[in-house]
C-alpha positions in Angstrom: 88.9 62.2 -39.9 91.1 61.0 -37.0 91.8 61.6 -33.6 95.6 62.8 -33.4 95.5 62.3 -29.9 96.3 58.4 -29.1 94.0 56.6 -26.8 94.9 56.6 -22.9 95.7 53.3 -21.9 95.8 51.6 -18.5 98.1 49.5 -17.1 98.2 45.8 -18.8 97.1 42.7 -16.2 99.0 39.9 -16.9 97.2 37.2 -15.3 99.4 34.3 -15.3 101.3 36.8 -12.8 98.5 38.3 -10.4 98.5 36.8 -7.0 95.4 35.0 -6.0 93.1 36.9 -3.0 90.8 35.3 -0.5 88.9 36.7 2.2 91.0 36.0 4.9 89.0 33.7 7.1 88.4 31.5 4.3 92.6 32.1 3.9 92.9 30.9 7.9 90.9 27.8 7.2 93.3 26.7 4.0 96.0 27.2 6.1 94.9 24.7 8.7 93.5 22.5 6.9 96.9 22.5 5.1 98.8 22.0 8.0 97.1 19.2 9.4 97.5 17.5 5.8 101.2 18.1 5.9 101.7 16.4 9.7 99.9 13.7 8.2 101.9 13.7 4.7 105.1 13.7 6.2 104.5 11.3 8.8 103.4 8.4 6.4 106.3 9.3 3.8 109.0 8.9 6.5 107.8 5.6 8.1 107.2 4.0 4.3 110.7 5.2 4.1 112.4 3.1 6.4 111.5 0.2 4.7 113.5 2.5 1.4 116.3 4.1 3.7 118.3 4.8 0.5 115.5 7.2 -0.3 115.6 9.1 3.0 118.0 11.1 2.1 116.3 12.8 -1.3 113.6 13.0 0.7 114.7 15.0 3.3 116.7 17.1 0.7 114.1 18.2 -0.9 112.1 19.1 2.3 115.0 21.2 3.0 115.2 22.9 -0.2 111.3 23.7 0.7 112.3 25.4 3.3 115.0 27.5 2.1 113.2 28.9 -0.7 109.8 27.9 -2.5 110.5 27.8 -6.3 107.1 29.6 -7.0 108.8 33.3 -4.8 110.4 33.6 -8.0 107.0 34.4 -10.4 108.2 38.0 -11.2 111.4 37.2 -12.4 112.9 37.8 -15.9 113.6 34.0 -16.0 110.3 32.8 -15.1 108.4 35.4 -17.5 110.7 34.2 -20.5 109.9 30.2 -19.6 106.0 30.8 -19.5 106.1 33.0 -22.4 108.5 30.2 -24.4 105.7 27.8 -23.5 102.4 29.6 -23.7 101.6 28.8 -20.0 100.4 30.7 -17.3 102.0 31.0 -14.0 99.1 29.6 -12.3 99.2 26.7 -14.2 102.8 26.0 -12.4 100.8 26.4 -9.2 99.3 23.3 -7.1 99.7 20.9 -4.0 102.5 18.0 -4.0 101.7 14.2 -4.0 101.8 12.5 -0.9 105.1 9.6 -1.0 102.1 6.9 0.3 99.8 8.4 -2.0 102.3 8.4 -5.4 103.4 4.7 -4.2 99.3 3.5 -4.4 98.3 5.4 -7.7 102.2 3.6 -9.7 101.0 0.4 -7.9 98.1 0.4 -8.9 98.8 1.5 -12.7 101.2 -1.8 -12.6 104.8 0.3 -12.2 107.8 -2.6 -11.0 111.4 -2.6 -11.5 111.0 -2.8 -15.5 109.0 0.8 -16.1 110.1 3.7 -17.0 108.4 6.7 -15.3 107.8 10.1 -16.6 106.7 12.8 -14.6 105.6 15.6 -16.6 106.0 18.8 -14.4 107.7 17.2 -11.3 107.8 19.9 -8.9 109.4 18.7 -5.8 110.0 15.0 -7.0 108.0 13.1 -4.5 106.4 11.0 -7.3 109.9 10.5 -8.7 110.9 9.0 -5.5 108.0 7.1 -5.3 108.8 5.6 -8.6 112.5 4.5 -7.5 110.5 3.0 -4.1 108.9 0.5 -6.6 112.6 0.2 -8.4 111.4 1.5 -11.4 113.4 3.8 -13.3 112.2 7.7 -12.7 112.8 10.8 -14.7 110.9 14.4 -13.9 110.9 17.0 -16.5 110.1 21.0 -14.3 109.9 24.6 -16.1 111.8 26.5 -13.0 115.6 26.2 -13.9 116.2 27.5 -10.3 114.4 25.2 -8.6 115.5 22.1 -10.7 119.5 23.3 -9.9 119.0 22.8 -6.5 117.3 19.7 -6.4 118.5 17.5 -8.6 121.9 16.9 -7.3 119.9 15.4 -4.3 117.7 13.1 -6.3 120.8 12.3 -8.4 121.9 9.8 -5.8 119.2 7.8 -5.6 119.2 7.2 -9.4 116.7 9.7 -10.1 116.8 12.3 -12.9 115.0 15.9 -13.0 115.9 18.1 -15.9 114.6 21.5 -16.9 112.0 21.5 -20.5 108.6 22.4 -21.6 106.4 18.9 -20.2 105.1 19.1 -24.1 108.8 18.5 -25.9 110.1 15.9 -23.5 110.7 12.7 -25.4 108.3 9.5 -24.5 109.3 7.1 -26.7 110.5 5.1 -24.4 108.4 5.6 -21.5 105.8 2.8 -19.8 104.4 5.2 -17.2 103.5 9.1 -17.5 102.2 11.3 -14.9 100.9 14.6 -15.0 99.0 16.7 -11.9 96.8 18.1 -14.7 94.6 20.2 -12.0 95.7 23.5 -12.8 96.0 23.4 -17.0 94.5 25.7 -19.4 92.8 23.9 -22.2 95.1 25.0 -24.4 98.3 23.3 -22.0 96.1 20.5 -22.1 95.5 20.3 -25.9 98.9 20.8 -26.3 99.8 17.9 -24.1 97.2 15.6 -25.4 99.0 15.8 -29.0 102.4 15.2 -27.6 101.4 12.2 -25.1 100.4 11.1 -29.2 104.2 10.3 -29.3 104.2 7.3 -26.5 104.2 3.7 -27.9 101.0 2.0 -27.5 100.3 0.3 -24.4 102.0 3.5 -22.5 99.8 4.4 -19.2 99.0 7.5 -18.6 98.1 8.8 -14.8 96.1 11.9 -14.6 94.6 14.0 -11.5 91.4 15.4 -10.9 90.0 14.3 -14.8 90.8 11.6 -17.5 91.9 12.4 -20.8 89.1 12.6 -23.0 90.3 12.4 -26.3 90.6 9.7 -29.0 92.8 7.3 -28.2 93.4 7.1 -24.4 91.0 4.2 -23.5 90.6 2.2 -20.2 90.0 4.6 -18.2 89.8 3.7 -14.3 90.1 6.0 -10.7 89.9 6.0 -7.4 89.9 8.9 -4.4 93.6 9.5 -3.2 94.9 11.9 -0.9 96.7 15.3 -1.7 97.7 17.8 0.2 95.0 20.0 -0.7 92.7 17.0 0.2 91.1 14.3 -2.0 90.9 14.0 -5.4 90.5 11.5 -8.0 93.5 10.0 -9.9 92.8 8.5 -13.2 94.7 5.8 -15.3 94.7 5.0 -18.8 96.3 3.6 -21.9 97.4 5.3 -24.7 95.6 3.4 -27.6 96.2 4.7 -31.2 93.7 2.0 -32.7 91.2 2.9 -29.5 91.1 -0.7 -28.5 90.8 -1.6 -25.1 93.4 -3.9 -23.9 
């Protein structure tokens, strides 16, 4: 026998939508700490770029852009639901510091960028790696979710010879890439899986810059860090090769 009277059910939690809460002293003391980052972040980028004045321009455009509207104040919108849902992320996973301009220029150094790589940066943001990359005269294309936010910047990177283009970070072609980066330090482990099998697609040899963790998975050998500032302080950047036969060069 069944109950003809349906169950009552609460509201549904979607979580890649509920705001984070801390305790609000803890909340004061992220806050500062952030601010005293940022005067230092911002300081360092605009003196490196007087040696790229070409690049101060961007720069400052997208600073502005920051300032007239975050593109994370749009999480509630119908666009924004419909991207995450088209590719199984979660809002939060959208959701992390930007990459100091010195800090970008010392990780692509290091990882052997020059005016013959290609750079990919999977889930750009606010572009600083991209300009970064065109510092070191290499060529630079971002791929971001937030159609919004990539409208309004892109026609300021444009100038500069930088690309940003809206797309799911696991469909953006790689064949042709030298250099990837990805923040990686908010990603489920299913975005991550998912990534793993499409970085797959890069010609051996490709090198691969992660934050936070390596990729452990068969294939991606070489693996190397170093501490680096963010602006949510330091953390570890990692670079590898993308090695089908799992050779190390």
């Amino acid at each position: 026998m069944t109950d003809p009277t349906p169950p009552t059910l609460g509201p549904r939690r979607d979580d890649s939508l509920v705001d984070f809460e801390l305790p609000f002293f803890q909340w004061i003391a992220i806050q500062l700490q952030g601010l005293v980052i940022a005067v230092i972040v911002r300081s360092t980028d605009l003196l490196l770029l007087l040696w790229r004045p070409s690049l101060l321009r961007p720069y400052l455009g997208l600073w502005w852009q920051r300032l007239l509207l975050t593109p994370y104040s749009a999480r509630r919108t119908f666009e924004m639901v419909r991207a995450l849902q088209s590719t199984g992320q979660s809002f939060r996973e959208l959701i992390y510091g930007e990459t100091p301009l010195l800090t970008a220029l010392l990780f692509l150094k290091r990882a052997g960028v020059g005016p013959d790589s290609r750079v990919v940066d999977l889930g750009a943001g606010r572009g600083r790696v991209l300009i970064a990359a065109r510092w070191l005269k290499a060529r630079s294309h971002g791929v971001e979710l937030i159609a919004d936010h990539v409208a309004r910047v892109a026609p300021w990177l444009k100038p500069a010879g930088i690309t940003l283009t809206v797309g799911d970070m696991t469909r953006e072609p790689l064949t042709d890439v030298t250099h990837v980066f990805t923040n990686w330090v908010a990603f489920s482990p299913e975005t991550k899986a998912r990534l793993v099998e499409h970085l797959r697609t890069c010609k051996p040899g490709t090198r691969i810059i992660t934050v936070t963790r390596p990729i452990q998975a068969e294939g991606f050998v070489g693996q190397t860090s170093r501490w680096m500032l963010f602006t949510w302080g330091p953390e570890k950047v990692w670079v590898q090769e993308y090695r089908p036969d799992g050779k190390a060069p």
